[in-house]
C-alpha positions as CSV (number, residue, x, y, z in Angstrom):
1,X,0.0,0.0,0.0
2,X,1.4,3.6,-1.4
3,X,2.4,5.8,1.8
4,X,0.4,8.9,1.9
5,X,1.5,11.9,2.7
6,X,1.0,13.2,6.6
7,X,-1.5,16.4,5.8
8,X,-3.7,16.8,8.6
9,X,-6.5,19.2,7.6
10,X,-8.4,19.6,4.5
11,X,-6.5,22.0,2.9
12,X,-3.4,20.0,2.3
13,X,-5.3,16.1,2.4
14,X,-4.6,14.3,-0.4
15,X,-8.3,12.7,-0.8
16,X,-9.9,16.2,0.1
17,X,-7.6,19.1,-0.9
18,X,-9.1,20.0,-4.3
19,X,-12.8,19.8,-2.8
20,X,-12.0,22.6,-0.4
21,X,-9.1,24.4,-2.3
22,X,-7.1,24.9,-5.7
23,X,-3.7,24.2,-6.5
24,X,-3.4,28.2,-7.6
25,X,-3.9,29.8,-4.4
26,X,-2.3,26.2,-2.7
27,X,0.8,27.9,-4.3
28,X,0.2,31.6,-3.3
29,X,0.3,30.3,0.3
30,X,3.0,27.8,0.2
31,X,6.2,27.1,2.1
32,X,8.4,28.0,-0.4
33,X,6.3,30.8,-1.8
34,X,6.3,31.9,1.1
35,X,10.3,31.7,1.9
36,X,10.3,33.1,-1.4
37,X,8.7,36.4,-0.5
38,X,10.5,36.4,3.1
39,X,13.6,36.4,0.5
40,X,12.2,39.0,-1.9
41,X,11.7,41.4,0.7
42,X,14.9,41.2,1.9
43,X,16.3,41.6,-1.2
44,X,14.1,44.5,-2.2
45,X,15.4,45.8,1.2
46,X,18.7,45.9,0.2
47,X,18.1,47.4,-2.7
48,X,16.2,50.3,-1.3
49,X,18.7,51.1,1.2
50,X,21.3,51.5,-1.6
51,X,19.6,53.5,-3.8
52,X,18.8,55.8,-0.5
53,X,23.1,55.6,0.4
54,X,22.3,53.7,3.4
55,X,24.5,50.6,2.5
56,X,27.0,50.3,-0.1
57,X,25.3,49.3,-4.1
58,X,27.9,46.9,-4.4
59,X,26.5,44.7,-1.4
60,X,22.9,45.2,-2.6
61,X,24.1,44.1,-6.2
62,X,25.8,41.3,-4.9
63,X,22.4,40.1,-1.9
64,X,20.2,39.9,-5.1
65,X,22.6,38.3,-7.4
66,X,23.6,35.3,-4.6
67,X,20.5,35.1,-3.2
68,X,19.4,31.7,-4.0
69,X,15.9,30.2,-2.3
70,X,16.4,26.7,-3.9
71,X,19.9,26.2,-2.4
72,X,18.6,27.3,1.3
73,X,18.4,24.4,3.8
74,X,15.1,23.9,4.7
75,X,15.5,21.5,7.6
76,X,17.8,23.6,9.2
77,X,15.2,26.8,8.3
78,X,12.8,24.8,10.1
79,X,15.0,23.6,13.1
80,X,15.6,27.2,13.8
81,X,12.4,28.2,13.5
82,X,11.5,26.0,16.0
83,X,13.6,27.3,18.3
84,X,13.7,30.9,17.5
85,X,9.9,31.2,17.2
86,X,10.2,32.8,13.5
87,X,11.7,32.2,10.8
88,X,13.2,35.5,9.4
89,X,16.5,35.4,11.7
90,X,17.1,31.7,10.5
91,X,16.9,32.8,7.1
92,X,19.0,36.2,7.5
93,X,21.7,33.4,8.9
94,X,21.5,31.5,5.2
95,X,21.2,34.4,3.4
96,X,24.4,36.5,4.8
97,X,26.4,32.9,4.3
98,X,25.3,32.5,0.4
99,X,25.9,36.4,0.2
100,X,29.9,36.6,1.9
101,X,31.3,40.0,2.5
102,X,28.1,41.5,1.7
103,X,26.0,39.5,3.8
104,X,26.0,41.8,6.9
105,X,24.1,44.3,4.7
106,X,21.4,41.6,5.0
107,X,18.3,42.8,7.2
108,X,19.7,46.2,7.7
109,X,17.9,48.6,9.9
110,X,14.8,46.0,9.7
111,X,12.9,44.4,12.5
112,X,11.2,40.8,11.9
113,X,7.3,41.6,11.4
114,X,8.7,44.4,8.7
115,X,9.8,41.1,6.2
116,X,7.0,39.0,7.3
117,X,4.4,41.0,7.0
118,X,5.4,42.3,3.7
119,X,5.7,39.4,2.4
120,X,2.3,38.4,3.8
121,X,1.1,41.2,1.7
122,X,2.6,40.3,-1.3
123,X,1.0,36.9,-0.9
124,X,-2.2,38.8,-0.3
125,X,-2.0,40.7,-3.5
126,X,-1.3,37.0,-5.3
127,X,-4.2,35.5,-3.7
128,X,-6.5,38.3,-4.4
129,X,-5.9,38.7,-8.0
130,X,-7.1,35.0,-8.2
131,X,-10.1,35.6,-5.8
132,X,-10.7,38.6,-8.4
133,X,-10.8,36.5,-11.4
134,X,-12.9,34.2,-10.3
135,X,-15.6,36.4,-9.3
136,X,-15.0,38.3,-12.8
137,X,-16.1,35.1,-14.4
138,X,-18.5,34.3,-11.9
139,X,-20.3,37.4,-12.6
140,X,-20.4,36.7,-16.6
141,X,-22.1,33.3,-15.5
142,X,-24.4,34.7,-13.4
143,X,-25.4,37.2,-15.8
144,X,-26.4,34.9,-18.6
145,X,-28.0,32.9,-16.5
146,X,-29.9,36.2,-15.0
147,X,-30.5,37.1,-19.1
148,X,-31.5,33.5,-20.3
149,X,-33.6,32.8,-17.0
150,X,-35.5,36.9,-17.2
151,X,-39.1,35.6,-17.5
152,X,-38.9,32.2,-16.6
153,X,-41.7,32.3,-13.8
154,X,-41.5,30.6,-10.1
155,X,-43.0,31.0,-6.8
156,X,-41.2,33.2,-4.4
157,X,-40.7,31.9,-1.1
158,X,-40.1,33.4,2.2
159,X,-40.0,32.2,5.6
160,X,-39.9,28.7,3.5
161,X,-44.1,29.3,2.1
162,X,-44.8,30.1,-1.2
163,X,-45.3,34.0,-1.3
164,X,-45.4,35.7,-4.5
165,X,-44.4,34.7,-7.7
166,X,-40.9,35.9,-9.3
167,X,-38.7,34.7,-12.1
168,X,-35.8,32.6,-11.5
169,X,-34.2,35.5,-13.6
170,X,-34.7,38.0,-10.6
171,X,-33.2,35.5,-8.1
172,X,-30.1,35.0,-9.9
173,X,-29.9,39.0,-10.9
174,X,-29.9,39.3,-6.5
175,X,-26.8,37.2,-6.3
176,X,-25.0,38.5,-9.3
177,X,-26.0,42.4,-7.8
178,X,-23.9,41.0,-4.6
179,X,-21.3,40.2,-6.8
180,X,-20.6,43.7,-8.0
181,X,-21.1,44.9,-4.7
182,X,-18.1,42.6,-4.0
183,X,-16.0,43.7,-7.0
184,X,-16.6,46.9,-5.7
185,X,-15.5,46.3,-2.7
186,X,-12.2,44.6,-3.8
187,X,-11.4,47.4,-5.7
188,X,-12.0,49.9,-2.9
189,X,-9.6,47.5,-0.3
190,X,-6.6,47.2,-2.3
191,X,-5.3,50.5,-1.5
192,X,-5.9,50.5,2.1
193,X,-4.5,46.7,2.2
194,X,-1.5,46.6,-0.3
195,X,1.1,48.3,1.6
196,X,3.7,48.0,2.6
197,X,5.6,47.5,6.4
198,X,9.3,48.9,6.7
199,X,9.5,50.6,10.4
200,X,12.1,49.2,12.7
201,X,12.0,47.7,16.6
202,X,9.6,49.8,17.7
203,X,8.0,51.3,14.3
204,X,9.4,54.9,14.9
205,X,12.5,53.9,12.0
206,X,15.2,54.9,14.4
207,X,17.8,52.6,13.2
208,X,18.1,55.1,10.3
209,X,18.1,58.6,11.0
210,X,17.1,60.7,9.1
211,X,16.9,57.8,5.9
212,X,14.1,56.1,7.5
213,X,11.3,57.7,5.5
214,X,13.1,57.4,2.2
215,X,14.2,54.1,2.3
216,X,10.5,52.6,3.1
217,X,9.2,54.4,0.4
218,X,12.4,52.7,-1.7
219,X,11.6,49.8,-0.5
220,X,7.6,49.8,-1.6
221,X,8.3,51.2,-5.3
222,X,10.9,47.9,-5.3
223,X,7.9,46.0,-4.8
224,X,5.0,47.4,-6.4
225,X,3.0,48.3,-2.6
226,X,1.5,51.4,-1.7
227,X,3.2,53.2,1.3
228,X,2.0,52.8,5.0
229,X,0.5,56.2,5.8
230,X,2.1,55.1,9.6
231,X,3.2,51.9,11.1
232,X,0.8,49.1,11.6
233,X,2.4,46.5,13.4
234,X,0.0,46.8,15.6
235,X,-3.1,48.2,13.6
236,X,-4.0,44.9,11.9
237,X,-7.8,46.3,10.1
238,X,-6.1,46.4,6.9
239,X,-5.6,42.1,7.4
240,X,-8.7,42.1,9.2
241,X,-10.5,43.6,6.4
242,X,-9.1,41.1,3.7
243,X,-10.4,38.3,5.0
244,X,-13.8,39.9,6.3
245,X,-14.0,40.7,2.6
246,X,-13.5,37.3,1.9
247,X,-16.2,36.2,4.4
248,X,-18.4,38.3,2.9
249,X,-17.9,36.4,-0.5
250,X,-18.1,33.5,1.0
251,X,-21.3,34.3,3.1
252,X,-23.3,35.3,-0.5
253,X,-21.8,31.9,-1.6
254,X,-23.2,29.9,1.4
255,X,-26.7,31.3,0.4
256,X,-26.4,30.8,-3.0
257,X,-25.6,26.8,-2.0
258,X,-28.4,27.1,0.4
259,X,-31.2,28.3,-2.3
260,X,-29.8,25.5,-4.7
261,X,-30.0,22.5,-2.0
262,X,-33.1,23.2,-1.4
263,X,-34.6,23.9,-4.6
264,X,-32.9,20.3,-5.6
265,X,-34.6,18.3,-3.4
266,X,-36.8,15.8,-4.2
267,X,-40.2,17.7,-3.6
268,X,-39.0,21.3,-5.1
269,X,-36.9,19.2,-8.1
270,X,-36.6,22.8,-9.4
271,X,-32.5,23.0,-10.5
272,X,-29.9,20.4,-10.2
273,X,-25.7,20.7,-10.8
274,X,-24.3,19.8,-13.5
275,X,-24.5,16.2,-14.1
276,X,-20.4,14.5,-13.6
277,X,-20.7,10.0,-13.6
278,X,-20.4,8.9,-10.3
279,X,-20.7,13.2,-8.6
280,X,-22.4,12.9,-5.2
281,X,-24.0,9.6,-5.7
282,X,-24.7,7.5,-2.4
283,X,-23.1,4.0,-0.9
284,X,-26.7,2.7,-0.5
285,X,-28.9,4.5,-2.4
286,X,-28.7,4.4,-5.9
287,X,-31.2,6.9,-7.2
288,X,-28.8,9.7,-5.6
289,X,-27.9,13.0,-6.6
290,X,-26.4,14.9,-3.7
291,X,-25.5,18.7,-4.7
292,X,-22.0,18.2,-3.6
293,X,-20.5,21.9,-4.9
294,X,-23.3,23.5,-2.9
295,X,-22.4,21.5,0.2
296,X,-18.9,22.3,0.0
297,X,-19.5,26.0,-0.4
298,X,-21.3,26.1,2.4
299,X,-19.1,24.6,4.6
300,X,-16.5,26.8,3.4
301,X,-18.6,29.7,4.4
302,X,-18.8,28.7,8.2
303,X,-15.1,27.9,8.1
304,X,-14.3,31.6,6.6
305,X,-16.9,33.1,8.9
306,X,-15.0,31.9,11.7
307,X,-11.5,33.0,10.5
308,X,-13.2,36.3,10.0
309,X,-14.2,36.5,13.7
310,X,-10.1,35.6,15.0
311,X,-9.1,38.2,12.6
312,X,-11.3,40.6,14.3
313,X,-9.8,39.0,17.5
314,X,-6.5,39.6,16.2
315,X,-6.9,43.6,16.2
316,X,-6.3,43.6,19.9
317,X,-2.7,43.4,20.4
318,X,-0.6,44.7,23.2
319,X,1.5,48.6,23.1
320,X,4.0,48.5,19.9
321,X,4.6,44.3,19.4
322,X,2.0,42.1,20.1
323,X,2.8,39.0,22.5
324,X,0.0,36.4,20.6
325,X,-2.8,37.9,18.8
326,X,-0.5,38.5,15.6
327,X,0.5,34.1,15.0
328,X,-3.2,33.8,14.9
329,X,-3.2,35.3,11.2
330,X,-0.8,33.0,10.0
331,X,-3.9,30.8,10.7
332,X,-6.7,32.3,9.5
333,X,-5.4,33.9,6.2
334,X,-4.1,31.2,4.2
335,X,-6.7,29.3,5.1
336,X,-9.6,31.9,4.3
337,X,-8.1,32.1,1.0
338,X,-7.7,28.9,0.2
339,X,-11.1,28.1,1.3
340,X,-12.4,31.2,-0.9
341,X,-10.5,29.8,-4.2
342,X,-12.5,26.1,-3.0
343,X,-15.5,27.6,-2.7
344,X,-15.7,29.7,-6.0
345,X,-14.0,27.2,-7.6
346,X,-17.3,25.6,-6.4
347,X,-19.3,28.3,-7.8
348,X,-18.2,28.1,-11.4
349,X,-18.9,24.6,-12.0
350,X,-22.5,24.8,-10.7
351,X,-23.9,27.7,-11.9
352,X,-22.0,27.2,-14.9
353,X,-23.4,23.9,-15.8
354,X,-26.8,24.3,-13.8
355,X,-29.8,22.1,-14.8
356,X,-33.0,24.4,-14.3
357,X,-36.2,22.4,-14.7
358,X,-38.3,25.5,-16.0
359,X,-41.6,22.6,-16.2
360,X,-41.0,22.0,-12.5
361,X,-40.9,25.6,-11.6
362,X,-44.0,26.7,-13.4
363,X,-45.7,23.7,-11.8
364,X,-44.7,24.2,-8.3
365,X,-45.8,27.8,-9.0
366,X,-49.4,26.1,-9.6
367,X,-49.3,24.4,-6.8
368,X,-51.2,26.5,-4.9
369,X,-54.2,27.0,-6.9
370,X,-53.6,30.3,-7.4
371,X,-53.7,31.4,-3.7
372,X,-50.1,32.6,-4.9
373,X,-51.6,35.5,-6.3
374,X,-54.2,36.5,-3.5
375,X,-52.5,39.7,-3.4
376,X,-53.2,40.9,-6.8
377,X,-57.4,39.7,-6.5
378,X,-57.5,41.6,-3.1
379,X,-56.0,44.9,-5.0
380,X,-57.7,44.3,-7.9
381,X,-60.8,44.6,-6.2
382,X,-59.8,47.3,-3.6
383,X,-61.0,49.8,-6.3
384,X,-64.5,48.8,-6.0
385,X,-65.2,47.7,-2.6
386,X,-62.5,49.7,-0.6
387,X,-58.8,47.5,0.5
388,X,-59.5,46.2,3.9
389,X,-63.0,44.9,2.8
390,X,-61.0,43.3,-0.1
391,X,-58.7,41.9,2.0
392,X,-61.7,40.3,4.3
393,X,-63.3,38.9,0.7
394,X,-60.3,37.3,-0.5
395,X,-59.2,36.0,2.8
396,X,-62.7,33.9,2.9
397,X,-62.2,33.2,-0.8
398,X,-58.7,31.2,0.7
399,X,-60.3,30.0,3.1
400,X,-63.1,28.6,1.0
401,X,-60.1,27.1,-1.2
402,X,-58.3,25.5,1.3
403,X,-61.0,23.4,2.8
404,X,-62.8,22.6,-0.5
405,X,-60.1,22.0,-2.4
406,X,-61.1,24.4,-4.8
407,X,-58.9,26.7,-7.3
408,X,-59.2,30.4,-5.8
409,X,-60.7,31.6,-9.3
410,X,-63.7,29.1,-8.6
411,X,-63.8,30.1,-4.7
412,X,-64.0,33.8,-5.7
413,X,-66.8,33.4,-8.5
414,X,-68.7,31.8,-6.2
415,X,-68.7,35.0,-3.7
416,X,-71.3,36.9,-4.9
417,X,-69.8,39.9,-3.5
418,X,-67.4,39.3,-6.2
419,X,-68.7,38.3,-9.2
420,X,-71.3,40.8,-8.3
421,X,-68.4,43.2,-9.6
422,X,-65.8,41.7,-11.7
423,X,-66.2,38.8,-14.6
424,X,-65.1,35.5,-14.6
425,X,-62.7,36.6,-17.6
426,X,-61.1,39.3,-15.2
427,X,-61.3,36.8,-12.2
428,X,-59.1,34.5,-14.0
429,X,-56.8,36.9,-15.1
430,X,-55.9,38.2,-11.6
431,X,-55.4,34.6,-10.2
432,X,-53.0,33.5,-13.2
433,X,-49.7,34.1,-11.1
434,X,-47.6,34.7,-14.4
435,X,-50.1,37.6,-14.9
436,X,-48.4,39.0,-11.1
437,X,-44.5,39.3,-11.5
438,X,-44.5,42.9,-10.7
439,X,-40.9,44.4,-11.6
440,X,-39.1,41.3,-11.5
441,X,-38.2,41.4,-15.0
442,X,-37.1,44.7,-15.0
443,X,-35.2,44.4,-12.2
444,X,-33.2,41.7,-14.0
445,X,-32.5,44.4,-16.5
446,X,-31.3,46.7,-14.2
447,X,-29.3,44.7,-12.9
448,X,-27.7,43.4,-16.1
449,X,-27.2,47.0,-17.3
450,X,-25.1,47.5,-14.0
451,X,-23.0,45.0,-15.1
452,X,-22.4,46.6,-18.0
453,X,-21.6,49.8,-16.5
C-alpha cells in the first residue's frame, strides 16, 4: 500500500484538498512561496537602502545576485524556526552565508514583522488577484444565466411558504447584484490593504536617522506596494478587512448553495448541478444526486466566517509588538483564502453547468391554486369595494379554497360579492400568477445594465 503523505486538515489532504481548495492559491500560500517572499523582501530591502546611500550598491548588487531560495536548507530553516519562534532570523543566517562580504548588509535597519508582514502582503496581492478573477467570471455566468432565465416564472418563497411569484431570472440578478457589490469592494480594499511595512524595533525607523522615511518608500516602489501612511504593526484592520472581505464572499456563496440544495430536493426538483458519472452519488442508495458543490460552499462559508471573527480578534494586540494575537493570522489567512478559491471554484462549476427544470418551476408555481396570487385579486378589487374589505373577501375566498379544495378563481366566482363586480374573464386573469410578477423582469434588466456599466 502507497504511503500517503501526513496532511492533517483539509486544505493540504490528499483525498480532500481539491474539494476545499485549488492548486493556484495552494501555491500563493506555500512554504516555499512563502520563503520566497521572506527572500524578496529582503532583497528589495537591500536594494532600497542602496539607492537611498544607506549601504553600499555593491553589497545590494551582490544580496540579489547570490541570493538563491532553492539552495537554502530547509530542515535547518525549520529547526531554527522551532527554536527561534520565527523564521526571518534563521533565514538572514542562510542568506548572509550564500551572500559573503556582503551578507552583513542583509536585514539592515529592519525588524522581523517588517519582512514578514510584507511578504504576507505580497502573498495577499497574489491570492486576491485570483479571488478577483474568479468572481469576474463568476459574474459573466451569473449574468447569462440572469439574461436567459429573465421571465422564466417561479414562486417566491419566504420564511420557507410560497409567497409571490418571481422569475428565476430576478433570483439569480440578486446574487449577481452581490457580486458587483463585491468587486466593488475589492477594488476599494486594495489600497488600504497593499502596503507595505518597513519601520524598525519599535516602528518609529530609528535605526536610520534621518533615511528612515526614504528608504521605506524605496523599498515599496521595489515592490510594487502602496506606502504605509504610519506603522501598523499593531493596527491589523487592513488584514482584518481582507479576509472579512473574503467572508463576505463566502457568506453570499453559502446562500447561494443554500437556495440550490433546497430547490434540488426531491419535492422542489426545481434545479440540479451539473451532471459528472459517479458526482455525489450515495453507498446505499442508488437513485442519488447529492448537490456536492453547494455543500462544499457552504461549509466553506462557516469555516471563513470563523476565521473572519479571530481576525477581528487579532486587532487587539498589546502597546508596539504584540505578544500572541499577531500568530493567529498565519492561521486564518491562508486558510480563508484557500477556502475562498474552494468555494468559487465551487461556484463556477455549478452555476455554470446548472440544470434548471423550468416545467417543474411553473408547476410548483401552480401548486397553490392560485392562492399565490391573493395579493393581486385583493387589490384588484380594492377599487371597488374599498382595500380592507378586499382583503376580508379574499381572505374567505382562501379560506373557502383550502377546505374545498377548490382553485381560488372558482372560490371567488362563487362569492357573490365578487362576481357581483368583476367577470369571470377578469377573475381569472388576476389569479394567473404569471399575470403578477410585478418588476421582477425589469429588475433583472437593471441589474444586467449594471454590469455593464
Amino acid at each position: 500500500m502507497p504511503a500517503f503523505p501526513t496532511s492533517t486538515t483539509v486544505l493540504d489532504s490528499v483525498l480532500f484538498r481539491d474539494a476545499f481548495g485549488t492548486q493556484a492559491m495552494r501555491e500563493v500560500f506555500s512554504d516555499l512561496r512563502l520563503i520566497a517572499r521572506y527572500a524578496e523582501v529582503e532583497v528589495a530591502l537591500a536594494k532600497a537602502e542602496a539607492r537611498c546611500g544607506v549601504i553600499p550598491a555593491a553589497a545590494a548588487e551582490e544580496i540579489a545576485k547570490r541570493t538563491d531560495v532553492a539552495a537554502l536548507d530547509f530542515d535547518l530553516l525549520r529547526q531554527e524556526t522551532d527554536v527561534v519562534g520565527y523564521p526571518i532570523l534563521p533565514l538572514v543566517h542562510q542568506m548572509a552565508k550564500q551572500c559573503g562580504e556582503a551578507g552583513r548588509y542583509v536585514h539592515w535597519g529592519a525588524t522581523t514583522q517588517d519582512i514578514m508582514d510584507t511578504a504576507v502582503v505580497l502573498q495577499l496581492r497574489d491570492g486576491l488577484k485570483i479571488i478577483e478573477d474568479d468572481i469576474t467570471a463568476l459574474r459573466g455566468i451569473l449574468a447569462d444565466l440572469a439574461k436567459r432565465h429573465r421571465d422564466t416564472p417561479m414562486a417566491g418563497r419566504t420564511h420557507l411558504q410560497q409567497a409571490l411569484p418571481i422569475t428565476f431570472g430576478y433570483k439569480i440578478a440578486i446574487w449577481l447584484a452581490a457580486f458587483d457589490r463585491h468587486a466593488e469592494r475589492l477594488a476599494q480594499l486594495k489600497p488600504r490593504v497593499l502596503v507595505g511595512q518597513f519601520a524598525g524595533a519599535a516602528g518609529t525607523l530609528a535605526s536610520l536617522g534621518d533615511k528612515g522615511f526614504a528608504v521605506q518608500q524605496a523599498l515599496c516602489e521595489e515592490l510594487g506596494l502602496g506606502v504605509p501612511v504610519s506603522t501598523w504593526h499593531v493596527a491589523r484592520d487592513g488584514l482584518a478587512e481582507a479576509v472579512n472581505f473574503l467572508a463576505l464572499i463566502t457568506g453570499t456563496l453559502g446562500k447561494i448553495a443554500l437556495d440550490i440544495m433546497i430547490m434540488a430536493s426531491t419535492e422542489f426538483a426545481e434545479v440540479y448541478e451539473p451532471f459528472v458519472k459517479g458526482r455525489g452519488a450515495s453507498s446505499t442508495m442508488p437513485q442519488k444526486r447529492n448537490p456536492i458543490s453547494s455543500e462544499l460552499m457552504l461549509a466553506a462559508s462557516k469555516a471563513v466566517r470563523q476565521h473572519a471573527g479571530l481576525m477581528l480578534d487579532a486587532m487587539m494586540q498589546d502597546f508596539e509588538r504584540a505578544t500572541g494575537p499577531w500568530h493567529a493570522e498565519w492561521m486564518a489567512l491562508p486558510e480563508s483564502f484557500v477556502l475562498t478559491a474552494g468555494a468559487l471554484h465551487q461556484a463556477k462549476f455549478a452555476l455554470g453547468g446548472l440544470i434548471v427544470d423550468e416545467k417543474r418551476m411553473a408547476d410548483n408555481l401552480d401548486i397553490s391554486r392560485g392562492l399565490i396570487v391573493a395579493e393581486a385579486v385583493m387589490m384588484g378589487l380594492a377599487p371597488a369595494i374599498g382595500r380592507q374589505e378586499a382583503h376580508d373577501v379574499v381572505y374567505d375566498a382562501c379560506r373557502v379554497a383550502n377546505e374545498k379544495g377548490l382553485t381560488l378563481a372558482d372560490a371567488l366566482a362563487a362569492d357573490q360579492r365578487v362576481a357581483s363586480r368583476i367577470d369571470r374573464a377578469t377573475i381569472d386573469r388576476l389569479t394567473a400568477p404569471r399575470n403578477y410578477l410585478g418588476l421582477a423582469p425589469e429588475m433583472v434588466d437593471r441589474v444586467l445594465a449594471s454590469v455593464r456599466r
